[in-house]
N, C-alpha and C positions, 0 to 999 in steps of 0.2 A: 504494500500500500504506500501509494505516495501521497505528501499532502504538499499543496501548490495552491497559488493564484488559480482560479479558472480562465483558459484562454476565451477573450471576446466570443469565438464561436460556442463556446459551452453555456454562455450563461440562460440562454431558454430551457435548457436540460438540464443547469441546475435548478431553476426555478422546479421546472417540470417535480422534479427529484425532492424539493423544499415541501411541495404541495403534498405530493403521495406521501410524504411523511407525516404531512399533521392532517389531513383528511379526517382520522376518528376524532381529530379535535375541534373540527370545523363546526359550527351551527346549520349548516342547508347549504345549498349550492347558490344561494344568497348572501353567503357570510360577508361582511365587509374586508375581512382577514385574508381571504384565500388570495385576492389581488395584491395585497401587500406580499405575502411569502411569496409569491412568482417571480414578484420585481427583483431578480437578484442584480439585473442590471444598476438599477436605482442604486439598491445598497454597495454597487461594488464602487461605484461614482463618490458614495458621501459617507463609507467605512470600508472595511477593508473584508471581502467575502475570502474566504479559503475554501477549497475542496480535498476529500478522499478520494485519490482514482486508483483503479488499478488499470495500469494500461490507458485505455481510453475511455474506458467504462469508470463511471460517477459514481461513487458509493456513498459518499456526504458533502455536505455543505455545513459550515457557519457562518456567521458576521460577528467580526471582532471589530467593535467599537473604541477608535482610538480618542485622545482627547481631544475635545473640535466636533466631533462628527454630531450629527444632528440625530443620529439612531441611539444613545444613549440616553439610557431611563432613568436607571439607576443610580450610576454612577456621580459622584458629587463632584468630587475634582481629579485630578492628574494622580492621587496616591490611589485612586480605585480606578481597577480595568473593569471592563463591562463584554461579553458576548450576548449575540441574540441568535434565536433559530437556527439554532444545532438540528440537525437535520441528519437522515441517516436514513437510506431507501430501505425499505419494509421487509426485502428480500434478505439484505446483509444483516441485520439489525445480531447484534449478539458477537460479532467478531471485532469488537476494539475501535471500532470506527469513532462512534461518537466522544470514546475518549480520550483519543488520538486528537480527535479536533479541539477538547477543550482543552488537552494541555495544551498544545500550539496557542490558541489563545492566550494560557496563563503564559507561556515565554514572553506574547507580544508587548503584553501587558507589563510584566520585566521592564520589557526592553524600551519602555514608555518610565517607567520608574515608579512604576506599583507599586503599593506593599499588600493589595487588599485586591479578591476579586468579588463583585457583587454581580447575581442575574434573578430575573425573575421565571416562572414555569406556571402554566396553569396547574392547579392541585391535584385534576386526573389525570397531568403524565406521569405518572408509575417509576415507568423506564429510565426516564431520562432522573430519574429524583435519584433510583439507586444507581445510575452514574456517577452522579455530583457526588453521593454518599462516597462509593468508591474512591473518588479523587479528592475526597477531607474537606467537600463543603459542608456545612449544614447551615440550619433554619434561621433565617433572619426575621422573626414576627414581626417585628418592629416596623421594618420596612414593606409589608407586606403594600397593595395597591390596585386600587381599581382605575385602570385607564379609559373607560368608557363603563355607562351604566351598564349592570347588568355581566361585567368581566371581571372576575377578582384574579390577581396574581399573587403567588408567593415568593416571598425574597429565600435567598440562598447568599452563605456568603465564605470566604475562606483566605484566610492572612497569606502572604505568598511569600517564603522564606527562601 
């Protein structure tokens, strides 16, 4: 597995790949969300998108939020790194991908001059929560946040030594 930039031509197949990831978390094929996660265009323009490929086959995507970028939620200033929609195709889901992509995130974040990572997760992704677990995040209540009525998020967070 390599993790990399997506070349310009990949980014509708990451999109593509961002969607079939959170489809069970979507609301109806109405959702105001599902246009956002496609945009990976968008977010590679105003943060910094990464992928898992093998080959030329897309296994995941993230967006690592550096400081400046407008896709930060979280994060408060320059000592907290932020990623958003880790993403991991349905197919792979279980072989190291998604947390391949967040520690490359936590380097970025390093390498920005972090000491802190913060993200948030809808409460029914499972998956992704015992990832974070795995990689020494846990539960930020404090922060927890609803972005629009009706969406509660939960914070996650993890000192980066």
């Amino acid at each position: 597995m390599e993790l990399r930039r997506p070349a310009r031509t990949e980014l509708d197949a990451a999109g593509r790949l961002c969607v079939a990831a959170y489809e069970d978390f979507f609301t109806g094929a109405e959702d105001f969300y599902r246009d956002r996660v496609a945009d990976v265009a968008l977010r590679d323009r105003e943060a910094e998108v990464w992928v898992a490929a093998d080959g030329t086959t897309l296994l995941g995507c993230v967006t690592f939020c550096p400081p400046g970028s407008p896709w930060r939620e979280l994060a408060r200033d320059a000592t907290e790194g932020e990623f958003r929609m880790l993403s991991v195709h349905p197919d792979v889901r279980g072989r190291g991908v998604g947390q391949a992509l967040a520690a490359l995130c936590e380097a970025r974040a390093r390498e920005h001059g972090a000491t802190r990572m913060v993200l948030s997760s809808l409460p029914t992704m499972a998956a992704a929560h015992r990832v974070y677990a795995r990689l020494g995040y846990t539960r930020c209540p404090h922060r927890d946040w609803d972005p629009v009525p009706g969406v509660h998020l939960i914070a996650f967070t993890k000192e980066l030594t």
